[in-house]
N, C-alpha and C positions, 0 to 999 in steps of 0.2 A: 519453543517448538524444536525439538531434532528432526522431525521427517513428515512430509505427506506424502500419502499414496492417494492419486484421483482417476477412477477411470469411467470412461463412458458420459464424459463431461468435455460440449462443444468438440474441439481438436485435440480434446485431451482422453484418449482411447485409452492411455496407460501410462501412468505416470509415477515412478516413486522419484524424491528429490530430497537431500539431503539440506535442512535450512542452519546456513552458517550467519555469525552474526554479521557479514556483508553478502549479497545476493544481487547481482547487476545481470540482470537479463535482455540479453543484446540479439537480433536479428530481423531480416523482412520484415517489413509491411505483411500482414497476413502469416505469418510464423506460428501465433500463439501465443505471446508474451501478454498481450492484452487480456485472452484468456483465464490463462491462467491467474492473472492479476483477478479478475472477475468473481472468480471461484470462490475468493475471501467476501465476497458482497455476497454472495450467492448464501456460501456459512453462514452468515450473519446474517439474511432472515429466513433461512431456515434455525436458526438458536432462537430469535425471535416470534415463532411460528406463525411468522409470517408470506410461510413458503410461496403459498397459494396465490394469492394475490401476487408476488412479486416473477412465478413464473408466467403468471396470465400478463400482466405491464410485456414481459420482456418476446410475447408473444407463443407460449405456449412450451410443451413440453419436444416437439419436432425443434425448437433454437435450443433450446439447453443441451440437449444427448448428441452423441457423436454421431456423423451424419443421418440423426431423428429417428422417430422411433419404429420406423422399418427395419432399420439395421441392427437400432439399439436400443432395447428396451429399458435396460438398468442403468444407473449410476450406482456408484457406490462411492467411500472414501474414509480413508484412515489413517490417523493423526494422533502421533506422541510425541510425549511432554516429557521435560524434564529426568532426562536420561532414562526414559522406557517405565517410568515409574507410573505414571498415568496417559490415560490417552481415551481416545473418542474416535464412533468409528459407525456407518450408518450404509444399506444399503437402500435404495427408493427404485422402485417399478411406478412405469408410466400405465395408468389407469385410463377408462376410459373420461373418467372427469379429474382427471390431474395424477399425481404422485402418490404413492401410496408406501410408506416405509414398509420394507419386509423384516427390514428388522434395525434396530440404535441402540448398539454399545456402547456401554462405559468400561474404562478398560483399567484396571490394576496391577503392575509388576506383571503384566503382557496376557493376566485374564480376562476376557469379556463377561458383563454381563449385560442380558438384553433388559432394557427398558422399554422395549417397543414394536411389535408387530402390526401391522395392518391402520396403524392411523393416518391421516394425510398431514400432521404436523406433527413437529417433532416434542419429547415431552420430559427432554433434560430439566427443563424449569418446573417442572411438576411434581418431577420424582423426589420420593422419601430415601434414594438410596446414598448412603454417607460419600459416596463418591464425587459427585454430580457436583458440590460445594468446590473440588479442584479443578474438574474441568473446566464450571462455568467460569473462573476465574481464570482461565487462561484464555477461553473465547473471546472472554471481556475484554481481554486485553491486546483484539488483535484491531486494529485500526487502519482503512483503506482511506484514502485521500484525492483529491481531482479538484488541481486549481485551473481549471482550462477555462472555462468563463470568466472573462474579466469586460465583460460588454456594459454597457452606460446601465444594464437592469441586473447585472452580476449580483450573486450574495454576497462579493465583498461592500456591498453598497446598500444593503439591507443594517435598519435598524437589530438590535439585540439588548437585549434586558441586562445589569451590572448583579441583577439579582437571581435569576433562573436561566443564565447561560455562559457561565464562566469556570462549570465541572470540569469542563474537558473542551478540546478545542475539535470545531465540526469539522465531518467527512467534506466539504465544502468551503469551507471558512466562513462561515455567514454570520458567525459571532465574534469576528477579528476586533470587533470591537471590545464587546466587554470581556475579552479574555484577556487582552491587553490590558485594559483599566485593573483585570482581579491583579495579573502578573505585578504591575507597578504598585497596585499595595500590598502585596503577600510577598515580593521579592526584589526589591530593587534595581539589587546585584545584576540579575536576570535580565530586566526589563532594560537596566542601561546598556547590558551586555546585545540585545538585538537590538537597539539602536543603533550602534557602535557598528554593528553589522553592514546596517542597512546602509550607513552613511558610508561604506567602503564601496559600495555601488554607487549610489547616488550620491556621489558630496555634498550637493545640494540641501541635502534632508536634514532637518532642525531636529524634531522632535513633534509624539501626536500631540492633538488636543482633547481631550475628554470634558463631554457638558452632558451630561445624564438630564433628560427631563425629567416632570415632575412624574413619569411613570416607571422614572428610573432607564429608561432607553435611551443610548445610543449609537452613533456608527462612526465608523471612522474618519477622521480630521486630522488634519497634519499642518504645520508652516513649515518654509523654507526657511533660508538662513540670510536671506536680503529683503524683508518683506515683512507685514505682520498679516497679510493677508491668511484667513484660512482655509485653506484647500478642505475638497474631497475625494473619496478613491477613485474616481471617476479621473483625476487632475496627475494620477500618476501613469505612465508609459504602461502598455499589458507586462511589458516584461518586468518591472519593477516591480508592480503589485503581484504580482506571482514570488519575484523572491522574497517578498517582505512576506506572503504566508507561507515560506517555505521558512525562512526564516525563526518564525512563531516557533512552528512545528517541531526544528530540531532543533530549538534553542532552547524550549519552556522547561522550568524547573520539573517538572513530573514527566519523565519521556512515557507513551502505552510502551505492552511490553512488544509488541511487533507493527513498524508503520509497514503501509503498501503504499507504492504511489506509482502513477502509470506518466511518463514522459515527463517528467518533474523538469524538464532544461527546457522547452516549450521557452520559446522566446529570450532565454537569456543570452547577453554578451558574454564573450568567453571565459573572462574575468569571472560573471557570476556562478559560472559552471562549475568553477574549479573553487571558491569559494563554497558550493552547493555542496562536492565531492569533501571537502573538510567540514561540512557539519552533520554528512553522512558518517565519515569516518569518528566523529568525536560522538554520536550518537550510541551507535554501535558498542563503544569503548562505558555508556554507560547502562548496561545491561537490555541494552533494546536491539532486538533485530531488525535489521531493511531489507525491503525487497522492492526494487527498483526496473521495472520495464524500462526500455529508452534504444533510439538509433542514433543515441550522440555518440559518435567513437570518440569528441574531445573528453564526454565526461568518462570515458571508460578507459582513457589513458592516465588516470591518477589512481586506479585501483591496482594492486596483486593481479593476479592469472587465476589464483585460486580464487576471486570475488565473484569472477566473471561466469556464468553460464549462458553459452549459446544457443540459441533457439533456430530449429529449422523444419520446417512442414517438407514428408516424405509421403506420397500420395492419400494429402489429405491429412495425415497423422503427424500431432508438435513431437518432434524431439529434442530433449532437453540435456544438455553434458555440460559439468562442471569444469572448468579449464583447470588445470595445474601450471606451474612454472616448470615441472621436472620435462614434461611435454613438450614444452614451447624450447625447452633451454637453449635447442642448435639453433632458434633465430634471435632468443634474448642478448645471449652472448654475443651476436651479430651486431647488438646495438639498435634492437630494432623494437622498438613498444607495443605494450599490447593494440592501442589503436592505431601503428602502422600493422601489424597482422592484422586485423579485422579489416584495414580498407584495401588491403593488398590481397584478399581472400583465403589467408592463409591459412586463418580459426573457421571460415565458414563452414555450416553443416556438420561441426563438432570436430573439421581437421584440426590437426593431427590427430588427435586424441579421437577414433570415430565412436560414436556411440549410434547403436541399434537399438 
């Protein structure tokens, strides 16, 4: 992805943002950082066309559009790949029974062409046009994440099949199980490499257990390293089972080509933070992009200047500025880190650097 532009979505009135392969998105409570995290859930089912239904769940077309749709009737939004060589790009008017596209490009060396007026889903998957085959490839390959439940009824504690859920690892983790089980026979290397991990958190941590029933399902099992007792995910701390799927995530042999994850440091010790921040970093370095919401300044003090982009709501409206180092330099040179700026209010609301 090189760039989106979103506008007339939630807090997001106007947005274009350059996507680098690190993207740490730092500010308030109510900023927009969430938002915009959203937006990619949002994509994905509308690419699914499953628009309809998922604006009706999230309560109608007045929560999606910027302050709803007295003010704001449109959305729109537009996205290139791969150095402007293809890209997608869609505007939708609120109806009186839902969305209705005005119009969904597909876009070539910076031509549109429309696939779509007047339907209320979208029909990238439908079309005959030779384009649609790059795009959807790059949709496919955008993946949002939320380990935030780890409650005794959590997904990390649901059963999953060794046989039809081990494609890919879920928006949820609810298949931590047999992704793991596939990882450990399809990669070893891999599979001992996040244990390795985990065990740098937890010393305690032995290694899982894997026992597939007779319908080939299971879930996750683990022993310590004093015991032959076996545990379940229920038996590890909230903050350990969130690293151990964050873990998964930027460890597993096939990275998507872009995660999303909203407050990924949620309960960890600092240690795992910084931990977290080097399997972002080693992610990244293999052809995957991150885009990271969070109000941990410890995790945002292992990033560049240039990783970071500040988020800040100006009546009503997120703005979003990407920090540099050349900007910061009179306080870096002071000896002073990116997250002493951000708690000393130095970056806030895009200072130095103001963005309007």
């Amino acid at each position: 992805m090189d760039y989106i532009e979103i506008n007339g979505y939630k807090s997001l009135k106007s947005v274009r943002l350059d996507i680098k392969p690190i993207n740490i998105l730092i500010g308030a409570n109510g900023s927009g950082k969430s938002n915009f995290v959203s937006f990619f859930e949002f994509l994905n089912n509308l690419y699914h066309q499953n628009l309809s239904i998922y604006v009706g769940l999230k309560g109608g077309e007045d929560k999606i559009l910027f302050r709803g749709k007295k003010i704001t009737d449109e959305l729109s939004f537009h996205i290139e790949f791969n150095e402007g060589v293809n890209g997608y790009s869609a505007t939708l008017k609120a109806g009186d029974e839902g969305f209705i596209f005005l119009n969904e490009n597909l876009i070539y060396q910076g031509n549109p062409k429309k696939i779509n007026g007047g339907d209320k889903e979208a029909r990238i998957k439908q079309t005959d046009n030779f384009r649609a085959k790059y795009v959807i490839k790059y949709l496919n390959g955008f993946r949002k994440y939320h380990f935030h439940d780890t409650s005794s009824q959590s997904p990390f504690t649901q059963y999953s099949s060794i046989k039809n859920d081990a494609a890919y690892f879920y928006a949820d983790g609810r298949n931590i199980a047999a992704f793991l089980y596939y990882i450990r026979e399809k990669n070893k290397i891999v599979y001992n490499r996040i244990v390795k991990n985990i065990q740098s958190v937890a010393p305690y941590f032995s290694d899982f257990e894997f026992y597939p029933n007779e319908e080939s399902l299971l879930r996750l099992q683990w022993r310590d390293k004093f015991s032959d007792v076996i545990y379940g995910a229920n038996d590890f701390s909230d903050g350990t089972l969130r690293f151990i799927a964050l873990s998964v995530l930027f460890l597993q042999p096939n990275l998507p080509d872009t995660i999303i994850i909203d407050e990924p440091e949620l309960g960890l010790h600092p240690f795992a933070i910084t931990k977290l921040a080097g399997m972002i970093k080693s992610a990244s370095k293999r052809n995957c992009q991150v885009i990271v919401a969070t109000q941990s300044s410890d995790l945002i003090s292992h990033f560049e200047a240039e990783d970071i982009i500040t988020v800040d709501q100006v009546n009503g409206e997120s703005k979003f500025c990407r920090q540099s180092s050349q900007n910061l330099k009179v306080w870096l040179d002071d000896y002073y880190t990116i997250d002493d700026l951000w708690k000393r209010n130095m970056i806030e609301g895009g200072q130095p650097n103001q963005c309007l």
